[in-house]
C-alpha positions in Angstrom: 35.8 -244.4 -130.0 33.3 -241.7 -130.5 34.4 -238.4 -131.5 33.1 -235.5 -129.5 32.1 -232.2 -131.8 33.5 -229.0 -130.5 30.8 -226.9 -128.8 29.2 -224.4 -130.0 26.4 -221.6 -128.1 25.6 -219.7 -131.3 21.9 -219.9 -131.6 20.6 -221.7 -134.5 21.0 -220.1 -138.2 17.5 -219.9 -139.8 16.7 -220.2 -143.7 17.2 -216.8 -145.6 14.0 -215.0 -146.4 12.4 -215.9 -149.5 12.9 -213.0 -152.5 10.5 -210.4 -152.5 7.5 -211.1 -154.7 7.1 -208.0 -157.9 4.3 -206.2 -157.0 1.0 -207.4 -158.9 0.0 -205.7 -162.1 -2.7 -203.5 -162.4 -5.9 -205.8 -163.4 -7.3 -205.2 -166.9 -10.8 -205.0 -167.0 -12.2 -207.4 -169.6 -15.9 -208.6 -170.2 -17.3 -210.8 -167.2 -20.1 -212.6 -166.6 -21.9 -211.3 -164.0 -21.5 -213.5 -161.5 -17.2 -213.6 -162.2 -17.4 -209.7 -162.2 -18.7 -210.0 -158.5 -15.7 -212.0 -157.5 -13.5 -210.2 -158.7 -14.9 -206.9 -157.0 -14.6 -209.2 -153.7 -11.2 -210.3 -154.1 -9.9 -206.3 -155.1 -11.9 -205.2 -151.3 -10.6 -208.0 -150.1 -7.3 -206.9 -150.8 -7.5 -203.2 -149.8 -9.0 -204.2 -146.5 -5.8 -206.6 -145.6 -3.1 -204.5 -146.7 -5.2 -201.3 -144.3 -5.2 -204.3 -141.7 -1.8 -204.4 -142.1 -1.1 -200.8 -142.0 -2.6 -200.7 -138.8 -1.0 -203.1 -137.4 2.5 -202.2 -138.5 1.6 -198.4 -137.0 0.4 -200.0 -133.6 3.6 -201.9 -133.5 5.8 -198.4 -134.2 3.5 -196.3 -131.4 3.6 -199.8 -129.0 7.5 -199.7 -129.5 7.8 -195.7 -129.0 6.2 -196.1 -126.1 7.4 -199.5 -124.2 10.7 -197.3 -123.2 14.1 -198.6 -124.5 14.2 -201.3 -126.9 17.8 -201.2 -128.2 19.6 -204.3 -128.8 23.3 -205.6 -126.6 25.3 -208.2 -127.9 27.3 -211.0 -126.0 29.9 -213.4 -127.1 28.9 -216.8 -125.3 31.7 -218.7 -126.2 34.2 -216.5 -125.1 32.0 -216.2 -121.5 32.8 -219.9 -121.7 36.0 -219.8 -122.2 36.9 -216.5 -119.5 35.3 -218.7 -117.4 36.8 -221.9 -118.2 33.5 -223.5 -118.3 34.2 -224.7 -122.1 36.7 -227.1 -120.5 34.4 -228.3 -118.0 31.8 -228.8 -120.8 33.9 -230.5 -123.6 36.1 -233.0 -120.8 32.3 -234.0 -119.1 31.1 -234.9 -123.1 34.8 -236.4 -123.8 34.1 -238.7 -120.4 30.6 -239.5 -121.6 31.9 -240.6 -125.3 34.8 -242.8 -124.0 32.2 -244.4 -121.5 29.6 -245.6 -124.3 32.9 -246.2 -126.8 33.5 -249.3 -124.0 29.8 -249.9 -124.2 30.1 -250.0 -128.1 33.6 -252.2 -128.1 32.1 -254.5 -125.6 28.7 -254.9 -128.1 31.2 -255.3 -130.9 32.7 -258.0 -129.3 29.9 -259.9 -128.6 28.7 -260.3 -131.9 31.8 -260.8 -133.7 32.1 -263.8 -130.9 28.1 -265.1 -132.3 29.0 -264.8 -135.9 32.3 -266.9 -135.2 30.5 -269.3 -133.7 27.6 -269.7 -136.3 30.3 -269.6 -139.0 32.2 -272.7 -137.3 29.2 -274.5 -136.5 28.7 -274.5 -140.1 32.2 -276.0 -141.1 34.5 -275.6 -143.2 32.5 -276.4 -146.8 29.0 -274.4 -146.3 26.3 -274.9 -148.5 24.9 -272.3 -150.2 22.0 -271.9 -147.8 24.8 -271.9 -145.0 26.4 -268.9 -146.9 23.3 -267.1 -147.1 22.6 -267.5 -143.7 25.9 -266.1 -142.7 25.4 -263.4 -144.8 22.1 -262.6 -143.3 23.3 -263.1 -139.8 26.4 -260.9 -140.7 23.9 -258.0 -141.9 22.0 -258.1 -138.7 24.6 -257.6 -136.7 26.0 -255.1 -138.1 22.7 -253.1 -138.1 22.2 -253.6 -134.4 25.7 -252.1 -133.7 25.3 -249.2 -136.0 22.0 -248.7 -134.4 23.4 -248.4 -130.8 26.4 -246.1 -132.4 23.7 -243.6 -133.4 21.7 -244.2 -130.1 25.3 -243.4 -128.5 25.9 -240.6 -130.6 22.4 -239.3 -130.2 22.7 -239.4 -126.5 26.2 -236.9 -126.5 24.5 -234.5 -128.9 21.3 -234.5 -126.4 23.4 -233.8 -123.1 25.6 -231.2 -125.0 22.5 -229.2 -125.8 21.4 -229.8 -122.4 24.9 -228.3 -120.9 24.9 -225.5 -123.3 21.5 -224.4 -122.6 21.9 -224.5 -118.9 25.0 -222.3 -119.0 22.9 -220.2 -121.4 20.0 -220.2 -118.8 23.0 -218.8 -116.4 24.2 -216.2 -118.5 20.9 -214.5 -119.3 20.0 -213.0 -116.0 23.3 -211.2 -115.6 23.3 -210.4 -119.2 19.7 -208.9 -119.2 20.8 -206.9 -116.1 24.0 -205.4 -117.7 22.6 -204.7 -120.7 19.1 -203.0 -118.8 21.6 -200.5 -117.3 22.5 -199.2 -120.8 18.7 -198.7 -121.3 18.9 -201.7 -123.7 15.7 -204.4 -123.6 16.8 -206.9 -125.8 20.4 -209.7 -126.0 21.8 -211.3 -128.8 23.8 -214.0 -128.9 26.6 -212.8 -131.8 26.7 -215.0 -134.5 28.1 -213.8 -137.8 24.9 -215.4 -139.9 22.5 -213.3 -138.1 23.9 -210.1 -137.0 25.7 -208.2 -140.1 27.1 -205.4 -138.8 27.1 -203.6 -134.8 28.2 -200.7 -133.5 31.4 -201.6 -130.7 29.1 -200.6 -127.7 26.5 -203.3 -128.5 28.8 -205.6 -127.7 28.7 -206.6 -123.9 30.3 -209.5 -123.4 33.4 -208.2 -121.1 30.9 -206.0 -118.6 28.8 -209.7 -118.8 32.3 -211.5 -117.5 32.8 -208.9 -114.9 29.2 -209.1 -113.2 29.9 -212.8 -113.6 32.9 -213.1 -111.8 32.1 -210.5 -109.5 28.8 -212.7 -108.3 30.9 -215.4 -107.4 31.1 -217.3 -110.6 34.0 -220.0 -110.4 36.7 -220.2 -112.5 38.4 -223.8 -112.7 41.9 -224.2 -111.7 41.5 -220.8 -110.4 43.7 -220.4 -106.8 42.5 -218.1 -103.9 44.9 -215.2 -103.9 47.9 -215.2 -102.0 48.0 -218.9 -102.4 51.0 -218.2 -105.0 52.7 -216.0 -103.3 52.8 -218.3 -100.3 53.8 -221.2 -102.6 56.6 -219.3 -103.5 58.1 -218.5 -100.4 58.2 -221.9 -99.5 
């Protein structure tokens, strides 16, 4: 049976940045040739003129930013939007379904060519030659690549559709998300995840008003009953 991984809608964790460089040492001037010295008078200008490029642009960026209006950052907790909602339920028993359905495609496969290498192996009898055992052994290898192949297809095919079910309640999220966090004058939304964001102030954080606006729009809840249907249920 296949085992289904728990999901998860933290974005991805990217590689650490690489350790800053020292800064270069000031170049002695030795003896060049002539036409060395020249290089090296192009390389130093060189130089000069990227890192004013890059002072430009850096101070283009800052003015851009001062004046594009807000540009503060909100935070929002998508798994426990999930779970509020109850859609991590609906997510993990839809890939739970889907692995029990290819686990019977899998058993069946499994049966089948345990029923060929039985059959090869008693057309052969019961004193194989040495060319019979190598052939078994050959025919047993096969066989057990073409299974493990279709377990990874199988497993590849329940990682693909939980991506596919994450990013479409991600794709969900983000409207209302962008609008809640637009009222606070913020511009920009962060999924929290512990590898990214080291520390936020409390009022980042905007998962609950998310939930609200959520369930206010007329998200569903599973299992969730109409109100008053309890209170009728009890009187009867």
């Amino acid at each position: 049976m296949l085992s289904v991984q728990c999901l998860t809608f933290n974005v991805l964790r990217f590689p650490p940045p690489p350790p800053a460089r020292p800064d270069c040492e000031r170049p002695k001037f030795v003896r060049l040739p002539q036409r060395s010295a020249d290089c090296l008078c192009v390389l130093i200008v060189m130089k000069k003129t990227f890192a004013l490029i890059l002072f430009t642009l850096a101070a283009f960026t800052l003015t851009s930013c001062k004046q594009g209006g807000p540009s503060g950052v909100a935070l929002i907790d998508l798994d426990q939007i999930a779970k509020r909602l109850g859609r991590d339920t609906v997510l993990v028993d839809e890939l739970r379904n889907m692995g029990t359905e290819l686990g019977k495609e899998l058993e069946t496969a499994k049966r089948t060519y345990t029923e060929e290498f039985e059959k090869n192996k008693a057309s052969i009898g019961a004193k194989p030659t040495e060319a019979d055992t190598q052939k078994l052994n050959t025919l047993l290898q096969s066989l057990n690549a073409q299974l493990q192949q279709q377990q990874q297809q199988a497993q590849q095919e329940i990682n693909t559709r939980r991506m596919a079910l994450v990013n479409r309640f991600r794709e969900e999220v983000m409207p209302t998300a962008l609008a809640v966090a637009q009222k606070r004058g913020l511009s920009v939304v962060l999924i929290r995840n512990d590898s990214l964001v080291l520390c936020a102030q409390a009022d980042a954080d905007i998962t609950n008003e998310v939930i609200e606006s959520l369930i206010a729009a007329g998200a569903k809840i599973p299992g969730a009953k109409p109100a008053g249907t309890a209170a009728s249920g009890d009187k009867k």
